[in-house]
C-alpha positions in Angstrom: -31.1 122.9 92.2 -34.3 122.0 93.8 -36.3 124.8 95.5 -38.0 123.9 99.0 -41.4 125.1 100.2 -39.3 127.7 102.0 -38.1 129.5 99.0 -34.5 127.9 99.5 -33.0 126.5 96.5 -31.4 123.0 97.3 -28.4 121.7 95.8 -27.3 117.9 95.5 -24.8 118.5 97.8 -27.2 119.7 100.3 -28.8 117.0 99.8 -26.0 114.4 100.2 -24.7 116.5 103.6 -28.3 116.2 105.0 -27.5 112.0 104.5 -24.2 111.3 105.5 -24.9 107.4 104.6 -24.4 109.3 100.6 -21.0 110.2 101.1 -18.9 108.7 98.7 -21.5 108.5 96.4 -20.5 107.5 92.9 -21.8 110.5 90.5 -25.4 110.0 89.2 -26.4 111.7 85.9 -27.5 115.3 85.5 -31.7 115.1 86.0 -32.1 116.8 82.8 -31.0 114.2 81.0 -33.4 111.5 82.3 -35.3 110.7 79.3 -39.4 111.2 80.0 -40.0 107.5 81.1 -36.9 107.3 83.3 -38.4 110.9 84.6 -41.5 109.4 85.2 -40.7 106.6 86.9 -38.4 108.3 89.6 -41.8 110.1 90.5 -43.7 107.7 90.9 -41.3 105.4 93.5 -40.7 108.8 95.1 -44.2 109.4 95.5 -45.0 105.4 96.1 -42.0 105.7 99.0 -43.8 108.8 100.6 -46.9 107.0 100.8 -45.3 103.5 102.4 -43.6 105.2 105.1 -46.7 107.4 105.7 -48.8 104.3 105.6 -46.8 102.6 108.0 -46.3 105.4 110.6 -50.0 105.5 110.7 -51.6 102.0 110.7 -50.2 99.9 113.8 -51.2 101.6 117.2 -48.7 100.3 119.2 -45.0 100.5 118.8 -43.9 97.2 118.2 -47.0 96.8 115.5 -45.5 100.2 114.2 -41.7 99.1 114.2 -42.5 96.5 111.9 -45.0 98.4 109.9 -41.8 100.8 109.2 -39.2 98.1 108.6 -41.5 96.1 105.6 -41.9 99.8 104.5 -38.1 100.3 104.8 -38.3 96.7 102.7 -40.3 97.4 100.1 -38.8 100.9 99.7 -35.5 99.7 99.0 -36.9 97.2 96.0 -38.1 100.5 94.3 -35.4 102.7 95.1 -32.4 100.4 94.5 -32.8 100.2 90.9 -33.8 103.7 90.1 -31.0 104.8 91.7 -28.4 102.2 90.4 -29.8 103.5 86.8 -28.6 106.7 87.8 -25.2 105.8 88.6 -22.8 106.5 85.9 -20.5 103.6 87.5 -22.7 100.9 87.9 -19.8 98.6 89.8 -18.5 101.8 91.5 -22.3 102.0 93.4 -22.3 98.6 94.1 -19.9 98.6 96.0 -20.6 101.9 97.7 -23.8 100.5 98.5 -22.6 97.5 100.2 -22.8 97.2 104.5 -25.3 100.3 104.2 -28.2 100.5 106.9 -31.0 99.5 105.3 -33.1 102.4 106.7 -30.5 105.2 106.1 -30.7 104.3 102.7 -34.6 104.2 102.2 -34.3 107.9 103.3 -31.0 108.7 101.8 -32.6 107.5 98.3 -35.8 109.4 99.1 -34.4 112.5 99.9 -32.2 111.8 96.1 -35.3 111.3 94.3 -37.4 114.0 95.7 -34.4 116.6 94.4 -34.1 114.6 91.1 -38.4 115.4 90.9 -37.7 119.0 91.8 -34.5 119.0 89.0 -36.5 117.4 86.2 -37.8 119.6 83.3 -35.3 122.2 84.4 
């Protein structure tokens, strides 16, 4: 369980009925036992994510500049994401085929959202 600014402790499943695209989510494995690269690594594409989509919100100054400032974000996001989170999987074919006919943007923040709580879980 993560713990929000608010003083709210977050639980996976908060997190997955925040993101409806996650339902049906094969299981992932426990944050604690992420060994200290893995651990690493999910921080930094978390933070890396944070910083493309607040990159692209902020660069283009008009919308259509914007929209596809956000959708190479949305890109790029996805290459980072998609493997962490298929290393998390515990079925490997089982999230593959979850994944497949997913909105490409509903899973950029869906997999966000995962990897900020698995930051918040780790060393736990």
């Amino acid at each position: 369980m993560s713990e929000e600014s608010t003083g709210t402790v977050v639980t996976f499943d908060d997190v997955v009925s925040k993101n409806p695209v996650l339902e049906g989510l094969p299981d992932l494995v426990p944050a604690n036992s992420l060994k200290p690269l893995e651990s690493a690594h999910a921080q930094t594409v978390a933070a890396t994510v944070e910083a493309l989509f607040n990159n692209a919100n902020s660069a283009a100054e008009d919308e259509t500049e914007r929209g596809v400032a956000i959708l190479l974000a949305v890109e790029q996001a996805l290459k980072e994401e998609e493997p962490v989170m298929r290393s998390l999987a515990v079925d490997k074919d089982g999230f593959d085929e979850w994944e497949k006919g997913k909105k490409p943007v509903e899973l950029a923040i869906a997999y966000y959202a995962i990897l900020q709580w698995y930051v918040g879980e780790l060393g736990k």
